[in-house]
C-alpha atoms as an extended CHARMM CRD file, in Angstrom:
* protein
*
       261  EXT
         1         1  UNK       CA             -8.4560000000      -28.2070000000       -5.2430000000  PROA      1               0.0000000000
         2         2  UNK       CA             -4.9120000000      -28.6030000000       -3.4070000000  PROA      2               0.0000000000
         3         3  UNK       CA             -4.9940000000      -30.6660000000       -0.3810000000  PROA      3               0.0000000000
         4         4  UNK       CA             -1.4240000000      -30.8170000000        0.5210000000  PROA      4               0.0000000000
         5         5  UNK       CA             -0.3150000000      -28.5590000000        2.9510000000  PROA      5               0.0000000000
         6         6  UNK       CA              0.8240000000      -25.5160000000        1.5730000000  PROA      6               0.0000000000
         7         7  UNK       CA              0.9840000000      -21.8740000000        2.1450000000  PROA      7               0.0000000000
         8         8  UNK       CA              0.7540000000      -19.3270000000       -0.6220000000  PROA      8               0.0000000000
         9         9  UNK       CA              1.3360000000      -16.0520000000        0.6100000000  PROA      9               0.0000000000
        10        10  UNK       CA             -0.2640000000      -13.4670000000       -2.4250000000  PROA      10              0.0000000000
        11        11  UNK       CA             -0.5530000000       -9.9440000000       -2.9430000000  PROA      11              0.0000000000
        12        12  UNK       CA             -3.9750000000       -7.8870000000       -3.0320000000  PROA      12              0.0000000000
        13        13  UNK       CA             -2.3480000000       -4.6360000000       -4.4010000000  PROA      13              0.0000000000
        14        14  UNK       CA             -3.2080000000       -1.2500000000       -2.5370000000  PROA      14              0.0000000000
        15        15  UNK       CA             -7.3690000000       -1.4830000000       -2.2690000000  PROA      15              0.0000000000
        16        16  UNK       CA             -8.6660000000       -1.3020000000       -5.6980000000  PROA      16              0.0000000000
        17        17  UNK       CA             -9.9370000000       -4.7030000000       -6.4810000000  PROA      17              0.0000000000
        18        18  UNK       CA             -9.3660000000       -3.9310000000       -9.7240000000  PROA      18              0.0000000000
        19        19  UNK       CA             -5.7230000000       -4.2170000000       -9.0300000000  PROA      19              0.0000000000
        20        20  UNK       CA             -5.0530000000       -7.7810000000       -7.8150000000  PROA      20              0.0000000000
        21        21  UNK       CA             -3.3380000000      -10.0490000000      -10.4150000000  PROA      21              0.0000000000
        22        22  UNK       CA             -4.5910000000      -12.6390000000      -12.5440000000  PROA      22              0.0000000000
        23        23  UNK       CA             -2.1190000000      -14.7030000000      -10.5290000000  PROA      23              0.0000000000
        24        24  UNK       CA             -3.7500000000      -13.8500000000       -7.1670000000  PROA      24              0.0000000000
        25        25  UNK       CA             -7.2060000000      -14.6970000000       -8.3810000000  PROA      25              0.0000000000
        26        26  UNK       CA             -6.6290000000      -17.7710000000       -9.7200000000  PROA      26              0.0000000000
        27        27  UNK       CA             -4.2750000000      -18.8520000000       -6.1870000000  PROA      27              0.0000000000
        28        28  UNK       CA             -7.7240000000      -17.3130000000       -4.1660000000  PROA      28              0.0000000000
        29        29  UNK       CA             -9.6030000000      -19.9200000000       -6.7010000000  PROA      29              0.0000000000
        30        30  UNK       CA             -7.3670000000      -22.3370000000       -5.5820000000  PROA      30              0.0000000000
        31        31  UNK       CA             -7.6760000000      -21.8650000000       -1.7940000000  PROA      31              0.0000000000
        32        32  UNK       CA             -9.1810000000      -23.6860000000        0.8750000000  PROA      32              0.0000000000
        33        33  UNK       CA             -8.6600000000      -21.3830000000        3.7780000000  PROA      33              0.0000000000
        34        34  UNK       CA             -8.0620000000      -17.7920000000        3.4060000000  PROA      34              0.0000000000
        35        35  UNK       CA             -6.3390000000      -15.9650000000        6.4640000000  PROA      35              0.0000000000
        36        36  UNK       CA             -6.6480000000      -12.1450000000        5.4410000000  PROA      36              0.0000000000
        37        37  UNK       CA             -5.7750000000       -8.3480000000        6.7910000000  PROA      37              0.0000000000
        38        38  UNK       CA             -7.2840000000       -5.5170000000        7.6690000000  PROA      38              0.0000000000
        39        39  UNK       CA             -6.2720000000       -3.5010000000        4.5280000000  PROA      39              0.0000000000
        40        40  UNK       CA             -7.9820000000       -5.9030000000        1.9730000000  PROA      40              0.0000000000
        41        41  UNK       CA            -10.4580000000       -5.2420000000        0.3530000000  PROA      41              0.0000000000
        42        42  UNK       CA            -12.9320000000       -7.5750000000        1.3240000000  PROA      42              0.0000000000
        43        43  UNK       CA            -14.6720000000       -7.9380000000       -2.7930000000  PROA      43              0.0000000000
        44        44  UNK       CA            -11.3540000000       -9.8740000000       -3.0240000000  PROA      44              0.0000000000
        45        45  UNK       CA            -13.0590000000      -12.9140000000       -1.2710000000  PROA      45              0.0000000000
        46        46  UNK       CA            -15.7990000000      -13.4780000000       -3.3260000000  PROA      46              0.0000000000
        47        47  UNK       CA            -12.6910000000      -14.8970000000       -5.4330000000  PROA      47              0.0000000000
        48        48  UNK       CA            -12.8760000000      -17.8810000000       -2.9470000000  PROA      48              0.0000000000
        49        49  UNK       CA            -16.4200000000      -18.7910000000       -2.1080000000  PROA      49              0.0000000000
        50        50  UNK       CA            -15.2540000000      -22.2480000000       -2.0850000000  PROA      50              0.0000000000
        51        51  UNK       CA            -12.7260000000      -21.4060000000        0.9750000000  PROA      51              0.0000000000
        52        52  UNK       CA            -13.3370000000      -20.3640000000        4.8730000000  PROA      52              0.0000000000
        53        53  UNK       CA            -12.1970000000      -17.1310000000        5.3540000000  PROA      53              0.0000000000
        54        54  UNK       CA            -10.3590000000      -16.0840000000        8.6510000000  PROA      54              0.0000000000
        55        55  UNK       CA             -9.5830000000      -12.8500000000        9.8160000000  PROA      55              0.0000000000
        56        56  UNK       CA             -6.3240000000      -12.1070000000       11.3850000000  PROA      56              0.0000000000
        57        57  UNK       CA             -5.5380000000       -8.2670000000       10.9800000000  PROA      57              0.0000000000
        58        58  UNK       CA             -5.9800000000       -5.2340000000       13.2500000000  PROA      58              0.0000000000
        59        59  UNK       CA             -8.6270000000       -3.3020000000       14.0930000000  PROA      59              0.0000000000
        60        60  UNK       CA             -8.2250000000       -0.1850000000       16.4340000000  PROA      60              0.0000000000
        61        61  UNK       CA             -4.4850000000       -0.1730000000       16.0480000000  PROA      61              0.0000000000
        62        62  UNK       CA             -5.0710000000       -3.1100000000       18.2080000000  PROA      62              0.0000000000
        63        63  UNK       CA             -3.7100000000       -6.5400000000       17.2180000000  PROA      63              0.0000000000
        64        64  UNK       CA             -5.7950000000       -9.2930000000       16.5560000000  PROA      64              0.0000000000
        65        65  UNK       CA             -3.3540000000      -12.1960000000       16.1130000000  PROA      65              0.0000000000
        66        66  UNK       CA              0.4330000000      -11.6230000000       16.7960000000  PROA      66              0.0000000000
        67        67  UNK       CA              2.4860000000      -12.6480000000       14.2480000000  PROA      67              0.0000000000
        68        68  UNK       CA              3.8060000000      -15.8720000000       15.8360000000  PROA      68              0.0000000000
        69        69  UNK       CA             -0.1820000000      -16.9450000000       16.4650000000  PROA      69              0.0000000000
        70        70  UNK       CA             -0.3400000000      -16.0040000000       12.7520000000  PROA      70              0.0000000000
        71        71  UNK       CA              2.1780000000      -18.3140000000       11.8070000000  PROA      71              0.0000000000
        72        72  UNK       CA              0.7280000000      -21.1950000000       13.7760000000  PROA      72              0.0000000000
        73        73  UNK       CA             -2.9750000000      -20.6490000000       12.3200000000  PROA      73              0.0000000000
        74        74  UNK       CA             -1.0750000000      -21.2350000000        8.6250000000  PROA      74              0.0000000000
        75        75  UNK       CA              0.5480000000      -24.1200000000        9.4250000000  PROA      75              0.0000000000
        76        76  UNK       CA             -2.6510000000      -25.5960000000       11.4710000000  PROA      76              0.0000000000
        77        77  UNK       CA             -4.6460000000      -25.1250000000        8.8150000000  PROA      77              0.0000000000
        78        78  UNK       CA             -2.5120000000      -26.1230000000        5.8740000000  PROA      78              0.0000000000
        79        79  UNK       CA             -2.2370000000      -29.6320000000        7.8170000000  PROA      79              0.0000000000
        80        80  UNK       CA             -6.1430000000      -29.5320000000        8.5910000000  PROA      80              0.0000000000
        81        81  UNK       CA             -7.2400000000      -28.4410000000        4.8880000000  PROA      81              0.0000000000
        82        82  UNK       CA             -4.4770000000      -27.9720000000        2.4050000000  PROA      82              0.0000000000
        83        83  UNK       CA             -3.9050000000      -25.0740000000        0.5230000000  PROA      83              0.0000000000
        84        84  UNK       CA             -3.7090000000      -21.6020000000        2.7360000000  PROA      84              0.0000000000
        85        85  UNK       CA             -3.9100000000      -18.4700000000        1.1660000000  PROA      85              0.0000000000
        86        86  UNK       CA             -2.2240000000      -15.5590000000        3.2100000000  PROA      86              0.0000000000
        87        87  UNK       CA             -4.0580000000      -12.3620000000        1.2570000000  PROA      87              0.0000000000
        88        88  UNK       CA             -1.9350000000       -9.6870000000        2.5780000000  PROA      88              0.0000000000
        89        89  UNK       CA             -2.6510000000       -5.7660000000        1.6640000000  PROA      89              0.0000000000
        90        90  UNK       CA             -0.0060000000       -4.0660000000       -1.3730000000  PROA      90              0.0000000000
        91        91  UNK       CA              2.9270000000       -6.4680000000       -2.0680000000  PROA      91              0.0000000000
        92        92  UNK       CA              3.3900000000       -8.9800000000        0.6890000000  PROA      92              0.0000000000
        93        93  UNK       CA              7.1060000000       -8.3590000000        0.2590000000  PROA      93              0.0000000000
        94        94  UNK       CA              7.2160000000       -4.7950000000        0.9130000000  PROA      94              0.0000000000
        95        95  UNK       CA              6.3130000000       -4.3910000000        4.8100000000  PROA      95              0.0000000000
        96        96  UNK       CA              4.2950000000       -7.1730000000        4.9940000000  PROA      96              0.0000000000
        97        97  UNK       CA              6.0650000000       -9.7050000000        6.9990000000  PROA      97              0.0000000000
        98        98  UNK       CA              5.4420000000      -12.4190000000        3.7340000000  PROA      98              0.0000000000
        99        99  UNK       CA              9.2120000000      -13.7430000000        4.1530000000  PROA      99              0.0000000000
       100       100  UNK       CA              8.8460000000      -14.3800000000        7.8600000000  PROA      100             0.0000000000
       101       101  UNK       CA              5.8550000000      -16.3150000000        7.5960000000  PROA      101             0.0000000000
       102       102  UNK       CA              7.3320000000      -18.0180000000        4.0750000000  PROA      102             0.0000000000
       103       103  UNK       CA             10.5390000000      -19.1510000000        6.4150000000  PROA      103             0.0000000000
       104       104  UNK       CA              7.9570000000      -20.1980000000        8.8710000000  PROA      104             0.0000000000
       105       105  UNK       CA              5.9650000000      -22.1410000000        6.8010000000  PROA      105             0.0000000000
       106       106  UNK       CA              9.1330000000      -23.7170000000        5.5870000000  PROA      106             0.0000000000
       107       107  UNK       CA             10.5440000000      -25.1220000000        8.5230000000  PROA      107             0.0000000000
       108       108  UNK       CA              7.5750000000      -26.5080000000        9.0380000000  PROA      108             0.0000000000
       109       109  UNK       CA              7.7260000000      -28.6950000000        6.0100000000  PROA      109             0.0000000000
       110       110  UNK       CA              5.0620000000      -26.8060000000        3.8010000000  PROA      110             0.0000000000
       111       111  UNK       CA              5.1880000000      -26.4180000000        0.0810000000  PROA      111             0.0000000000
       112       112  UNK       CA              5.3840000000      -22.5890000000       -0.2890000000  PROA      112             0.0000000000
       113       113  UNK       CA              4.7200000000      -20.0490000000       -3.3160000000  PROA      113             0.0000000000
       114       114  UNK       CA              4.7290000000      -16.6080000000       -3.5270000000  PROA      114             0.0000000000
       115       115  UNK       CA              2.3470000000      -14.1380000000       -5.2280000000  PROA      115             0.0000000000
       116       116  UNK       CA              3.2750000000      -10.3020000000       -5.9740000000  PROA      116             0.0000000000
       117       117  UNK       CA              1.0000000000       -7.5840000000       -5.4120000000  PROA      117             0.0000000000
       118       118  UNK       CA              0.9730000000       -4.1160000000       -6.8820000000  PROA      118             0.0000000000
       119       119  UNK       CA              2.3390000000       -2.1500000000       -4.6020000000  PROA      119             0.0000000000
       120       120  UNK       CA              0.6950000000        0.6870000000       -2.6280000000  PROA      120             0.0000000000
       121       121  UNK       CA              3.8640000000        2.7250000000       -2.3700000000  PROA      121             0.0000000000
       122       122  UNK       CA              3.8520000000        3.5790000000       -6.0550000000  PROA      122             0.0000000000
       123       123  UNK       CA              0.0840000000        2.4680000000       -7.1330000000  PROA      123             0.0000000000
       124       124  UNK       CA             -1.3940000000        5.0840000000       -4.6840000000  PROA      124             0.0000000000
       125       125  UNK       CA              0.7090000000        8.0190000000       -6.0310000000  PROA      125             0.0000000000
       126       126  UNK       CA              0.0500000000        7.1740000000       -9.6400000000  PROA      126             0.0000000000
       127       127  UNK       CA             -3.3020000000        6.7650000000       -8.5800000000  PROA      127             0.0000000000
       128       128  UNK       CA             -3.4740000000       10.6160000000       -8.7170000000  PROA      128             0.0000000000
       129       129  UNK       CA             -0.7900000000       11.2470000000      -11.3650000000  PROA      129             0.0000000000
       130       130  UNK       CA              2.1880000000       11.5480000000       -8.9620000000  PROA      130             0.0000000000
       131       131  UNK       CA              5.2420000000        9.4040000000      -10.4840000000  PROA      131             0.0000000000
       132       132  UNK       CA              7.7280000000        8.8320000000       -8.2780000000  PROA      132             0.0000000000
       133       133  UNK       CA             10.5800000000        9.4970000000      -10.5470000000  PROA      133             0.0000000000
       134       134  UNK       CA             10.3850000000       12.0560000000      -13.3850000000  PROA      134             0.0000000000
       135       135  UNK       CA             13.0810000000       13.1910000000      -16.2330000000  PROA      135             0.0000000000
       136       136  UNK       CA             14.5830000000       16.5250000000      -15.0390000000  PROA      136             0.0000000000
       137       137  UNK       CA             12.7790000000       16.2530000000      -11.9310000000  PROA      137             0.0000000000
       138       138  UNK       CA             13.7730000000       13.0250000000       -9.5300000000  PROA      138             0.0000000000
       139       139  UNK       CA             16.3630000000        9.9940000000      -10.5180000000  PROA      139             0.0000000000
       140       140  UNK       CA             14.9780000000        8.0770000000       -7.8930000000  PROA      140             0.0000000000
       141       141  UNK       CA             12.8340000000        6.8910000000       -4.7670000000  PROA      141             0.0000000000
       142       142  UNK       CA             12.8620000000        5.8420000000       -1.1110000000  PROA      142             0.0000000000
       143       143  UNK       CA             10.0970000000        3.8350000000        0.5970000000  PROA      143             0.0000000000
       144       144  UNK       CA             10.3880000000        3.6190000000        4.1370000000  PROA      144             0.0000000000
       145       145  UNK       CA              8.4110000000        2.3030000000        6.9440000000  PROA      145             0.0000000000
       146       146  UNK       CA              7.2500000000        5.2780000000        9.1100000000  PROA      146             0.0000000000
       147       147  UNK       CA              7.4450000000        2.4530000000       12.4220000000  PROA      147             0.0000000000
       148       148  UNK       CA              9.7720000000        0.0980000000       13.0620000000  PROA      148             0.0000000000
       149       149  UNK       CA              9.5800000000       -2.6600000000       14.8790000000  PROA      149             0.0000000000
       150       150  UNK       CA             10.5590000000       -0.8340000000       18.3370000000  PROA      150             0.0000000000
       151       151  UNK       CA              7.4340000000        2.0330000000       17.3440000000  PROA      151             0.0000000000
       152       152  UNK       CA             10.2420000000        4.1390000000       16.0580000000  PROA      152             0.0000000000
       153       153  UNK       CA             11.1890000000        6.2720000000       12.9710000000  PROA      153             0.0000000000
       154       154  UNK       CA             13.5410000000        4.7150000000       10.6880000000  PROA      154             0.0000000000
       155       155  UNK       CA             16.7220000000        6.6080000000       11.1810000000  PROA      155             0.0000000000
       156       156  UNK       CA             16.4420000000        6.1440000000        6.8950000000  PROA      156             0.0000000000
       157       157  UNK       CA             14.3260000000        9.0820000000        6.9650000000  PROA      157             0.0000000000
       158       158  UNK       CA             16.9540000000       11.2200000000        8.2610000000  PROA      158             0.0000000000
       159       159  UNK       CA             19.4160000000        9.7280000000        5.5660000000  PROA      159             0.0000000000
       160       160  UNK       CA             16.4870000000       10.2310000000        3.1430000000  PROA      160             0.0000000000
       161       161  UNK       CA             15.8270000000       13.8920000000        3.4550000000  PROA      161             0.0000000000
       162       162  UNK       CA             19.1200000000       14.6230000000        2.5600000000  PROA      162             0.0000000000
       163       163  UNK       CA             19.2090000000       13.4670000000       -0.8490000000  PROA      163             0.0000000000
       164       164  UNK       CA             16.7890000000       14.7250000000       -4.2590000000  PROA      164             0.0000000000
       165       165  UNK       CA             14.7980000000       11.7070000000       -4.4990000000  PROA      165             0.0000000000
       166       166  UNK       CA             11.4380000000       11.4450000000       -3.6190000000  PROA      166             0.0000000000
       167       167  UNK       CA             10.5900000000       10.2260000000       -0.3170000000  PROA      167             0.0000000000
       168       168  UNK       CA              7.6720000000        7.3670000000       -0.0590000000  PROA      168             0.0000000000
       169       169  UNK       CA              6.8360000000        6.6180000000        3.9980000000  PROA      169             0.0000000000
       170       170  UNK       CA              4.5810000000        3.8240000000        4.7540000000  PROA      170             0.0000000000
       171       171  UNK       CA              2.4370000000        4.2290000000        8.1060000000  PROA      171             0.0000000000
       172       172  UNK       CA              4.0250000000        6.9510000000        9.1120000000  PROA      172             0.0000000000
       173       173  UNK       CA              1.1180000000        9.8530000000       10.0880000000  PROA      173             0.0000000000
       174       174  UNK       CA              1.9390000000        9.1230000000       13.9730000000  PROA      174             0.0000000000
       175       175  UNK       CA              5.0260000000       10.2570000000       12.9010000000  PROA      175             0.0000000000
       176       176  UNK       CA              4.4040000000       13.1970000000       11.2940000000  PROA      176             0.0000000000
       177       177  UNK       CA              5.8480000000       16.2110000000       13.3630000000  PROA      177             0.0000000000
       178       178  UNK       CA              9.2590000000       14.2330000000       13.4570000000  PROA      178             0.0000000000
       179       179  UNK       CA              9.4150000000       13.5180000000       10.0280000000  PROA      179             0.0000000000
       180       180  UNK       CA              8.8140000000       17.7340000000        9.2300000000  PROA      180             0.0000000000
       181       181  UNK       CA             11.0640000000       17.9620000000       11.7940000000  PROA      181             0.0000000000
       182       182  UNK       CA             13.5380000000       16.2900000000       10.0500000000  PROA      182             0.0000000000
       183       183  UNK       CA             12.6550000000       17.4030000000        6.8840000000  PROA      183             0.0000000000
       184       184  UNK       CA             12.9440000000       21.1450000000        8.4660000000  PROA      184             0.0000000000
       185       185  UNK       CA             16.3900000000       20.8870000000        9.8070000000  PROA      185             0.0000000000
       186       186  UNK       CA             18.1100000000       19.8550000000        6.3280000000  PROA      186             0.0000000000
       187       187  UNK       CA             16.1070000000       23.3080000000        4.8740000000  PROA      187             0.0000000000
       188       188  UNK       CA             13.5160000000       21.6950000000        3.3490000000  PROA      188             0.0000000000
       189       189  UNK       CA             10.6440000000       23.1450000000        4.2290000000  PROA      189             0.0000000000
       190       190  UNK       CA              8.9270000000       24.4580000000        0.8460000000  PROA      190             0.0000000000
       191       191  UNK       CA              9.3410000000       20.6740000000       -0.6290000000  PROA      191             0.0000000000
       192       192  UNK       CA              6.2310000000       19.2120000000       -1.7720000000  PROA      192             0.0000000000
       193       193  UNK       CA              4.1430000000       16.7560000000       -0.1050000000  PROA      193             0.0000000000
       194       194  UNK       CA              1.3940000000       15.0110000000       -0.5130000000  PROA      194             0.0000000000
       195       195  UNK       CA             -0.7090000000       12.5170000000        2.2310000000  PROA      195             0.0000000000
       196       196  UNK       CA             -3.0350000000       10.1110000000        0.6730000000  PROA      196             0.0000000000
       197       197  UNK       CA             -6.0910000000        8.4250000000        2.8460000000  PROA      197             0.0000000000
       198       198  UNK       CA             -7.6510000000        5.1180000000        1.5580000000  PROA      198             0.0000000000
       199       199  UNK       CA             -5.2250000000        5.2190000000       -1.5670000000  PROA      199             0.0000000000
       200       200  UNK       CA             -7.4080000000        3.8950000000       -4.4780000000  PROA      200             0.0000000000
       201       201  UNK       CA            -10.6650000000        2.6450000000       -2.9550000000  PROA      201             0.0000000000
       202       202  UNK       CA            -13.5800000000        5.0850000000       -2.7810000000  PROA      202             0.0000000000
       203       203  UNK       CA            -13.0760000000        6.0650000000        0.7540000000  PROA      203             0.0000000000
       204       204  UNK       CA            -10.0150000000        7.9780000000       -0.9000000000  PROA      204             0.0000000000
       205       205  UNK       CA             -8.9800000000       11.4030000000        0.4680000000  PROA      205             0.0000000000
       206       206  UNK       CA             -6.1040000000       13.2950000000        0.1930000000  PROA      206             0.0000000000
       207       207  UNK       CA             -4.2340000000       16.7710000000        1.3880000000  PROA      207             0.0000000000
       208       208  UNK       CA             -1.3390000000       18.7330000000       -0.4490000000  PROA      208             0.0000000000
       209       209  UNK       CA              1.0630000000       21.1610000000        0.4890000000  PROA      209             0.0000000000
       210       210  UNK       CA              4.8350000000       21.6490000000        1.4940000000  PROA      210             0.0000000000
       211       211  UNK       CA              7.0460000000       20.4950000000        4.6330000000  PROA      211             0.0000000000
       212       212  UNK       CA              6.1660000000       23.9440000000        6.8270000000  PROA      212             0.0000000000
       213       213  UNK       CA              2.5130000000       23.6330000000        6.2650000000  PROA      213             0.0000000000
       214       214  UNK       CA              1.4350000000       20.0680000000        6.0020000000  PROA      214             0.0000000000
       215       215  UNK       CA              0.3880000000       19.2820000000        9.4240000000  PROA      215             0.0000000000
       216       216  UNK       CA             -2.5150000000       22.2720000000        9.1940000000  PROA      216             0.0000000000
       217       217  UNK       CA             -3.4340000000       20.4390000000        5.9780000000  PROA      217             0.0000000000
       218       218  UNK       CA             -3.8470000000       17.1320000000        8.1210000000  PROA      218             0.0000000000
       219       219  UNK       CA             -5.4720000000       18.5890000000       10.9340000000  PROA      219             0.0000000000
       220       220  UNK       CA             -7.4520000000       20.8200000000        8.3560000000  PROA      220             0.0000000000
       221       221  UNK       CA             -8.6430000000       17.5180000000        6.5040000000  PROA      221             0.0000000000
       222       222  UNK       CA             -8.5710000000       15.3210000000        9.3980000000  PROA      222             0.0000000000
       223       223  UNK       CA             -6.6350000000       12.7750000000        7.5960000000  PROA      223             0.0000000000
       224       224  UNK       CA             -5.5160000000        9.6220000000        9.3270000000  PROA      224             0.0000000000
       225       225  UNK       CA             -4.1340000000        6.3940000000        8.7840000000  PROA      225             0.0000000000
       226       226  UNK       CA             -3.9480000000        4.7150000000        6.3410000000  PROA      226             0.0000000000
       227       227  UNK       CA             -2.6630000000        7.0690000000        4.1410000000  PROA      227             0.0000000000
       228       228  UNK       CA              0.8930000000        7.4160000000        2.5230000000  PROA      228             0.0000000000
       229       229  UNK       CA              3.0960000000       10.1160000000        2.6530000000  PROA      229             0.0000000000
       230       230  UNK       CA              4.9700000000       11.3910000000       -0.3820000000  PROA      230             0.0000000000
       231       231  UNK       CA              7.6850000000       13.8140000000        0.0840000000  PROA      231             0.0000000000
       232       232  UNK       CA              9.5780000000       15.3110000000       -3.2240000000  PROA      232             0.0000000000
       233       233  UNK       CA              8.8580000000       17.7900000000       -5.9260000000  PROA      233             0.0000000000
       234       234  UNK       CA              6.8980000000       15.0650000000       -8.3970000000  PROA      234             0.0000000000
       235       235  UNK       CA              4.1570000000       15.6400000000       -6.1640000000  PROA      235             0.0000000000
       236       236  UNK       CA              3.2900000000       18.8930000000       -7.6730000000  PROA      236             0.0000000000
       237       237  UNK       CA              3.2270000000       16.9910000000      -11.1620000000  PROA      237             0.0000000000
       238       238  UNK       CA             -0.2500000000       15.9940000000      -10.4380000000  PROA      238             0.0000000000
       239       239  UNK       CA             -1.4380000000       19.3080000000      -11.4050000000  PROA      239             0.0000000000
       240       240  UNK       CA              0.1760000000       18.4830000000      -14.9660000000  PROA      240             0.0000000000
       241       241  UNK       CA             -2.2700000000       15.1620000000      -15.4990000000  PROA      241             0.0000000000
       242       242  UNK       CA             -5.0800000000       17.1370000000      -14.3620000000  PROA      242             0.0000000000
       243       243  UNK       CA             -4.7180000000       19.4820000000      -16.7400000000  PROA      243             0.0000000000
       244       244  UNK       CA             -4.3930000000       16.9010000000      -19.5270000000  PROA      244             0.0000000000
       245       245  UNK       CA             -7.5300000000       15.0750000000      -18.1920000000  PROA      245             0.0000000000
       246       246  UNK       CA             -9.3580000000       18.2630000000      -18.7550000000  PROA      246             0.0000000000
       247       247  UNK       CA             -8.5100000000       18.5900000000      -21.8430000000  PROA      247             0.0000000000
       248       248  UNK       CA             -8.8400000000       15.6190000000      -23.2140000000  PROA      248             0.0000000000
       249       249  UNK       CA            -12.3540000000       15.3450000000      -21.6190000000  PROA      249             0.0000000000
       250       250  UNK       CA            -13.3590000000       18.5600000000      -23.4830000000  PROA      250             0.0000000000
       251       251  UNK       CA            -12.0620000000       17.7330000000      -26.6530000000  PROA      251             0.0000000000
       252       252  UNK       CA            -14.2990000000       14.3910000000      -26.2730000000  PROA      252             0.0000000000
       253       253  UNK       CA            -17.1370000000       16.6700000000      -25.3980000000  PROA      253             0.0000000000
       254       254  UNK       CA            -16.3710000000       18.6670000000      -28.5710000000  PROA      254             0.0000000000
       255       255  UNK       CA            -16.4060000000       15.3270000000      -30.7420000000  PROA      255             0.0000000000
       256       256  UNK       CA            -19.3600000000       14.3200000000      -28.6530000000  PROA      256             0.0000000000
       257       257  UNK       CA            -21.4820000000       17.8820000000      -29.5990000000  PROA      257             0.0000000000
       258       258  UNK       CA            -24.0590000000       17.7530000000      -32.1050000000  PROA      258             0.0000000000
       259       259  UNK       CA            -22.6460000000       21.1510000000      -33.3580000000  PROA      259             0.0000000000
       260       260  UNK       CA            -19.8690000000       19.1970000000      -34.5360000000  PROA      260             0.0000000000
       261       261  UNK       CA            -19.3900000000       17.8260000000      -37.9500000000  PROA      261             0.0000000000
């Protein structure tokens, strides 16, 4: 096990457990303290029995650690016990504060690696046969936090809605009537969206339908956070994998039949 102080800062993809990285298990193997969010699935620990696991996400919409007590529990504990491991939901990179608290960790004199997760901007979509970009359909994608750090909305939506790629926003349901809003004033209103609750895990739940009609499909579903929003016509692609799930579980059926062969 790693004694030194050091902080490794690793990915536990969108809530699947089944899509963490071989990387990330064998850094959780490695770990003698594990400081972990809210969006984690918690299976993920049993990776490090060995460790003490601490947890330092939110609950409520409430805060449980800032981030600056966050950064001072990583490097307390890396001098205390060694090696901390810093499981943080999706890709730490992407909206997860992993830099900051890799510069931290840093000028604090701590060895420091970095472990990617899958991402649950593009994992959750697939999840239900959405691709982000499509031939003939969408060249490319934004993803774009739905809050900023003053509990605004990224002024990137507005540049967003303006173009023909499909539009990925992270936490961004307390948003939602300013994004349609926007969305709305650029005559958008019959695009495609989809809102996806729990991406991946079993508590998964989701809601379709366009720009003008979306929040009734929220309210009608009471979805909430967590969920992504995806914004673009690829979302009404997922109709196109159903239909070859279908038929390729009837045609193993049909193999499958006693009446057969």
């Amino acid at each position: 096990m790693y004694n030194e102080p050091k902080l490794s800062v690793v990915g536990a993809g969108p809530g699947d457990p089944e899509l963490i990285t071989v990387k990330a298990v064998n850094t959780l193997k490695a770990a003698n303290v594990v400081l972990y969010d809210a969006l984690i699935n918690r299976e993920l620990l049993d990776y490090a029995p060995q460790a003490e696991h601490i947890f330092v996400g939110k609950r409520n919409g409430s805060h449980h650690y800032s981030q600056d007590e966050i950064n001072d529990l990583i490097v307390k504990y890396a001098r205390e016990r060694g090696h901390v491991v810093r499981l943080k939901g999706g890709d730490p990179f992407i909206f997860g504060r992993g830099s900051e608290e890799i510069d931290y960790a840093r000028s604090k004199g701590l060895d420091t690696a970095v472990v990617s997760g899958v991402t649950s901007s593009i994992a959750v979509p697939a999840n239900l046969g959405i691709p982000l970009t499509k031939r003939g359909i969408s060249e490319s994608f934004w993803v774009i936090t739905g809050t900023t750090t003053q509990r605004k909305l990224s002024e990137d939506v507005r540049l967003a809605a303006q173009s023909t790629a499909t539009v990925v926003i992270l936490m961004g349901m307390g948003k939602l009537n300013e994004i349609v809003d926007i969305f709305t004033h650029f005559g958008k209103e019959n695009t495609p969206v989809g809102i996806i609750q729990n991406g991946t895990t079993v508590n998964e739940r989701s809601g379709f339908g366009n720009i003008k009609n979306i929040e009734k499909v929220v309210s009608d579903k009471k979805l909430s956070s967590p969920a992504i929003i995806v914004i673009g016509e690829v979302v009404n692609e997922r109709t196109s994998l159903k239909a070859v799930l279908k038929n390729v579980i009837e045609e193993k059926q049909y193999i499958n039949s006693p009446f057969v062969g």
